[in-house]
C-alpha positions in Angstrom: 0.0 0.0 0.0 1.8 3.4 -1.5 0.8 6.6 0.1 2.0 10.3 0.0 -0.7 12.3 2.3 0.9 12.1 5.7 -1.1 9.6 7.9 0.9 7.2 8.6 0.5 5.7 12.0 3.7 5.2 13.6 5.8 8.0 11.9 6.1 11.6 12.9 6.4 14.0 9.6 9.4 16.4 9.5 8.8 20.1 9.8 10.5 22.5 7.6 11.0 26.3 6.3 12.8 28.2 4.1 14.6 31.2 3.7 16.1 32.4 0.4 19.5 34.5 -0.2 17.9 36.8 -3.0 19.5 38.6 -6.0 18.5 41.9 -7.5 16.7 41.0 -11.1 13.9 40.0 -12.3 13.9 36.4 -13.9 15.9 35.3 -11.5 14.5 34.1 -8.4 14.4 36.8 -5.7 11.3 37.2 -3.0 8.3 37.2 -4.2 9.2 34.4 -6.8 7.4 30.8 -6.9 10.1 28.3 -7.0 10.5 24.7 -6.9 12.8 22.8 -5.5 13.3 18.8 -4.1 13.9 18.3 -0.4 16.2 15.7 0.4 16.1 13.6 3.7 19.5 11.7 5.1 19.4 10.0 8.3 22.7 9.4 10.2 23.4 5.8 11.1 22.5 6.0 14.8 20.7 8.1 17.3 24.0 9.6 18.6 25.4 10.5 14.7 26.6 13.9 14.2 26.2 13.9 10.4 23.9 12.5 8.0 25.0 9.2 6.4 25.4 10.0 2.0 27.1 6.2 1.5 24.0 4.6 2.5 21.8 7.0 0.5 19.4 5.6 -1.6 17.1 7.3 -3.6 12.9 7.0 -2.6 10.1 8.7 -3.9 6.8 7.2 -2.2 6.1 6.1 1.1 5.3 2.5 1.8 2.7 1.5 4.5 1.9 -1.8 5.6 -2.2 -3.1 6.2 -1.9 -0.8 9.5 -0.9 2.5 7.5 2.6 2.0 9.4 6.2 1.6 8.2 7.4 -1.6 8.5 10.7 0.0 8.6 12.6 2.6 7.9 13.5 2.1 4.3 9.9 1.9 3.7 9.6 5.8 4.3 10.3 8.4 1.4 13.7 10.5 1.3 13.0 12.9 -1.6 9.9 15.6 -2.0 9.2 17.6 -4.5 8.0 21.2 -3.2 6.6 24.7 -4.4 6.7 27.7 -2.3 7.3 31.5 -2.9 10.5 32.6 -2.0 11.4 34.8 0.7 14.4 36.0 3.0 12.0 35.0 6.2 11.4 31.2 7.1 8.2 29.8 6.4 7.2 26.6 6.5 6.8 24.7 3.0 4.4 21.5 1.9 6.3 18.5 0.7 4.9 16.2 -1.7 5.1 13.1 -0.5 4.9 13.9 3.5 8.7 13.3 4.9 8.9 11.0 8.0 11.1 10.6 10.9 13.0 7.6 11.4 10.8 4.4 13.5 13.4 1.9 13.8 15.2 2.1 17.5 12.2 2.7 19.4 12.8 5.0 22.1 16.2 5.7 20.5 15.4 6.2 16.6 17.9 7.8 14.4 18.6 11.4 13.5 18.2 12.8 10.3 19.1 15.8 8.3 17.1 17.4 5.2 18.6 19.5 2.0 17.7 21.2 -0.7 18.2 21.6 -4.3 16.6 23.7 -6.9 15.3 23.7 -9.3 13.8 19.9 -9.6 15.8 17.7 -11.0 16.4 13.9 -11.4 17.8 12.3 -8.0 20.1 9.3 -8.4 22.3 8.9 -5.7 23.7 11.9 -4.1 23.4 14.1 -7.5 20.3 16.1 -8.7 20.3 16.4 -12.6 18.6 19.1 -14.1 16.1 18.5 -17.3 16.8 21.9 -18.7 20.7 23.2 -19.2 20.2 26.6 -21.4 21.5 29.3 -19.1 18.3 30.5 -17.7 18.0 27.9 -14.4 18.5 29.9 -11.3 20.5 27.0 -9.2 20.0 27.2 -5.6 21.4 24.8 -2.7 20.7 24.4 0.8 23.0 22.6 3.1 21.9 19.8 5.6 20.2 21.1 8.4 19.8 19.4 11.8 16.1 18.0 12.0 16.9 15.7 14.6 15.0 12.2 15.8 11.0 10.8 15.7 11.9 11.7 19.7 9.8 14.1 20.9 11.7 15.9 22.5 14.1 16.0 19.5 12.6 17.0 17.0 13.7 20.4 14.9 11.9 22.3 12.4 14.6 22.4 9.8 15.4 25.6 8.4 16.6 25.6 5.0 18.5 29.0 3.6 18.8 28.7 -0.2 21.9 30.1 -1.9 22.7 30.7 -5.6 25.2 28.5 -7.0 25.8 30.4 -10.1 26.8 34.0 -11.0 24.0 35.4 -13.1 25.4 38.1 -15.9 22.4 40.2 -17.3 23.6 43.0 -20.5 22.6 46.2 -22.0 23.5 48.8 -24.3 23.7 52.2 -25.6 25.5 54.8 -28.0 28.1 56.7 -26.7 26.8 59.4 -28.5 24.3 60.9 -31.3 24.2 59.5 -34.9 24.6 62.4 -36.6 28.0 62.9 -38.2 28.8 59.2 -38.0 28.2 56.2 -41.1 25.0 55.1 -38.9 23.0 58.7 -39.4 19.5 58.3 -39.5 20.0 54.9 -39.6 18.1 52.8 -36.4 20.5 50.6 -34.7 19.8 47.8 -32.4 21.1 44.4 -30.8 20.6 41.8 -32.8 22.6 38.9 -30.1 24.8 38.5 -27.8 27.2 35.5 -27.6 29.1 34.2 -24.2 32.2 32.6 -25.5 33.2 29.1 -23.3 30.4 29.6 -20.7 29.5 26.7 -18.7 25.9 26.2 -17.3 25.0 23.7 -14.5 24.1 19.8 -15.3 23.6 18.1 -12.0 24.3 19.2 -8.4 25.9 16.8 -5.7 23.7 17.6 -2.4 26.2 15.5 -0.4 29.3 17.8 -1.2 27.0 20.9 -2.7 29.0 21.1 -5.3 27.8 21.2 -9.2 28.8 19.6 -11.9 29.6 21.9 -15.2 29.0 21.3 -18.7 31.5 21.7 -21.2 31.9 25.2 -22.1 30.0 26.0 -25.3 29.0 29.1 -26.9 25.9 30.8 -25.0 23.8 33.1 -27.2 21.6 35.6 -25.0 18.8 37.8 -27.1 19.8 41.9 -28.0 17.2 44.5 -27.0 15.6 44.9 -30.0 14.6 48.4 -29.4 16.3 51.1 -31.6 19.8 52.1 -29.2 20.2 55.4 -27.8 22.6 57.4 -25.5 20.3 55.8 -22.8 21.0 51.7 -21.7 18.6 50.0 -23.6 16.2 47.3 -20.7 18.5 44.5 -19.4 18.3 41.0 -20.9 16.8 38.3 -19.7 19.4 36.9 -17.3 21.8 33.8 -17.4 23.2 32.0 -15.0 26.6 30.9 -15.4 29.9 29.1 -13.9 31.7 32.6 -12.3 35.1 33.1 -14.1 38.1 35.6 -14.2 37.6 36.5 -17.9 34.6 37.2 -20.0 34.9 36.7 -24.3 31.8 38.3 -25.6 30.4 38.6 -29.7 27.8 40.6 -30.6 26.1 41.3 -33.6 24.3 44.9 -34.1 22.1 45.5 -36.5 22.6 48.8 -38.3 19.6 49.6 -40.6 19.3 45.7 -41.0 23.0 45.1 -41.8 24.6 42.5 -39.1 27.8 44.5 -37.9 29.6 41.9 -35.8 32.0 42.4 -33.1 33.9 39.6 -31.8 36.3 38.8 -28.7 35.1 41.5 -26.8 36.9 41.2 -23.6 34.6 42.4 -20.4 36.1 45.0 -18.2 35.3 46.7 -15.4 35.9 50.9 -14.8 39.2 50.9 -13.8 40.5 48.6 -17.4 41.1 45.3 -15.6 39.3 42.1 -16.8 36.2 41.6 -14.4 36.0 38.6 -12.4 32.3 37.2 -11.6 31.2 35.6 -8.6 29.0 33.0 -7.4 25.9 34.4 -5.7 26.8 38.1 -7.5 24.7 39.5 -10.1 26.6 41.6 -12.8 25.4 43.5 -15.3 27.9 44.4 -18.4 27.0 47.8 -20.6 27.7 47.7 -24.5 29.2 51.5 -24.9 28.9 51.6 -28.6 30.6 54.4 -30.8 29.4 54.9 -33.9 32.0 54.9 -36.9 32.9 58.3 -37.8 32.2 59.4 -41.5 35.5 60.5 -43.2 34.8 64.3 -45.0 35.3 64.2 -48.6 36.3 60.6 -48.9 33.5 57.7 -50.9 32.4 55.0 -49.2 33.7 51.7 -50.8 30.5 49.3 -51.5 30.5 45.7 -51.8 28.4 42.8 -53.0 28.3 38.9 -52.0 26.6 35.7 -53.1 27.6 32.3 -53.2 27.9 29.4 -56.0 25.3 26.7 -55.6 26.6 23.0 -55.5 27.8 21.4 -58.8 26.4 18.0 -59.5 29.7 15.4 -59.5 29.6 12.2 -61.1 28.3 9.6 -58.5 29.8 6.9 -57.3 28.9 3.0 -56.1 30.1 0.1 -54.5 29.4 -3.7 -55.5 29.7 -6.6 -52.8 29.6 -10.3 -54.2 
């Protein structure tokens, strides 16, 4: 008999809340935000264990009750739950899905146990939560084990779980460093077309027993342009993206001038005083395009070109004969 509505008759559920450590942007999650995340429960190995026991972690969704609604034992309980709540820098307590149970085995003398938590959901196998969706725009959060102590009455803790960003989350804008006029782009309407992060490297899976996650190979990460016409005034932030932190930042970017790509590649990121900038995890940084507009040269004709390709030649085919 498979349950997940929190009667069973011999186990006390586990209490918990959550806090979140918030950043400052708006697709991100911050307070306010719903998020989801999976709860994790490790007991230790004994009623006196100071630490919850990963090696003999193993992964169960549903709670198992015997004809009497009660555990038979303790590996008949769920470890994992799946949870939505909205985020906020005070604890409040959040609904798990299945209920979480204390240890029953030991009697007067069950175990401890500790709960984590990971989000967003992912796949839990093991001690790693893998994440369906890897394109720059999950906000990875972690929150270390916290004491929730025994089935004991008198030890029981409402676990507190503070949710921390794993990433650094880069969010861009733009704008002309001056007017058009005077320059090859007068009255012409220029824009951001894309935005390319060269070798960035978004989260796969995160290991809840160490807290630390796993990268994929770096890749190419292309984040959308305001495609409002630019100005002297930043253009609205992207939507941001959450990355591995690193010391230096190769950006492209692709403007389009009148609908002509112009494309600027290599682009190291700076900071105000010329050295490279260095990202953080937990930080949010925002990086400004200052875009000066080609000066026209007086008296001078601009050079105009023309492209097109040749199409594929038919060769003469070839075949193979087996006997």
């Amino acid at each position: 008999n498979v349950i997940d509505n929190g009667e069973a008759a011999n186990a006390v559920p586990v209490q918990i809340s959550q806090t979140v450590t918030g950043v400052e942007s708006k697709a991100a999650i911050i307070p306010g935000n719903k998020m989801d995340a999976v709860i994790i429960m490790v007991d230790g190995n004994s009623s006196s264990a100071s630490a919850p026991d990963f090696d003999s972690f193993t992964p169960k969704k549903d709670n198992t009750l015997n004809n009497q609604n009660e555990f038979a034992s303790d590996d008949a309980r769920a470890n994992y739950a799946n949870t939505q709540f909205t985020a906020s820098t005070t604890a409040n307590e959040i609904i798990l899905t299945p209920t979480l149970y204390y240890p029953v085995d030991g009697d007067a003398s069950p175990k401890k146990t500790w709960i984590l938590g990971v989000a967003p959901q992912g796949t839990v196998s093991g001690t790693t939560v893998t994440f369906t969706q890897t394109d720059g725009l999950q906000d990875v959060m972690f929150a270390g084990q916290q004491a929730a102590g025994s089935g004991a009455t008198s030890d029981q803790t409402k676990a507190a779980l503070n949710f921390q960003h794993k990433t650094t989350q880069l969010t861009f804008v733009a704008r002309l460093s001056g007017e058009l006029a005077g320059t090859e782009w007068a009255n012409k309407t220029v824009s951001v077309k894309d935005i390319t992060i060269q070798n960035a490297q978004v989260p796969a899976s995160l290991a809840f027993n160490t807290g630390t996650v796993n990268w994929k190979d770096a890749a190419n990460l292309m984040v959308a342009g305001c495609n409002t016409a630019l100005s002297t005034t930043p253009c609205a932030p992207s939507v941001p993206v959450m990355v591995k932190p690193t010391t230096n930042i190769l950006v492209n970017i692709d403007l389009s001038v009148e609908g002509a790509v112009k494309s600027y590649t290599n682009l190291v990121v700076k900071k105000d005083d010329g050295t490279n900038l260095s990202t953080s995890e937990g930080f949010s940084h925002q990086i400004t395009f200052n875009i000066t507009p080609p000066t026209a040269a007086s008296g001078a004709t601009i050079i105009e070109a023309s492209a097109k390709i040749e199409p594929w030649k038919p060769g003469d085919a070839g075949k193979v004969d087996i006997q």
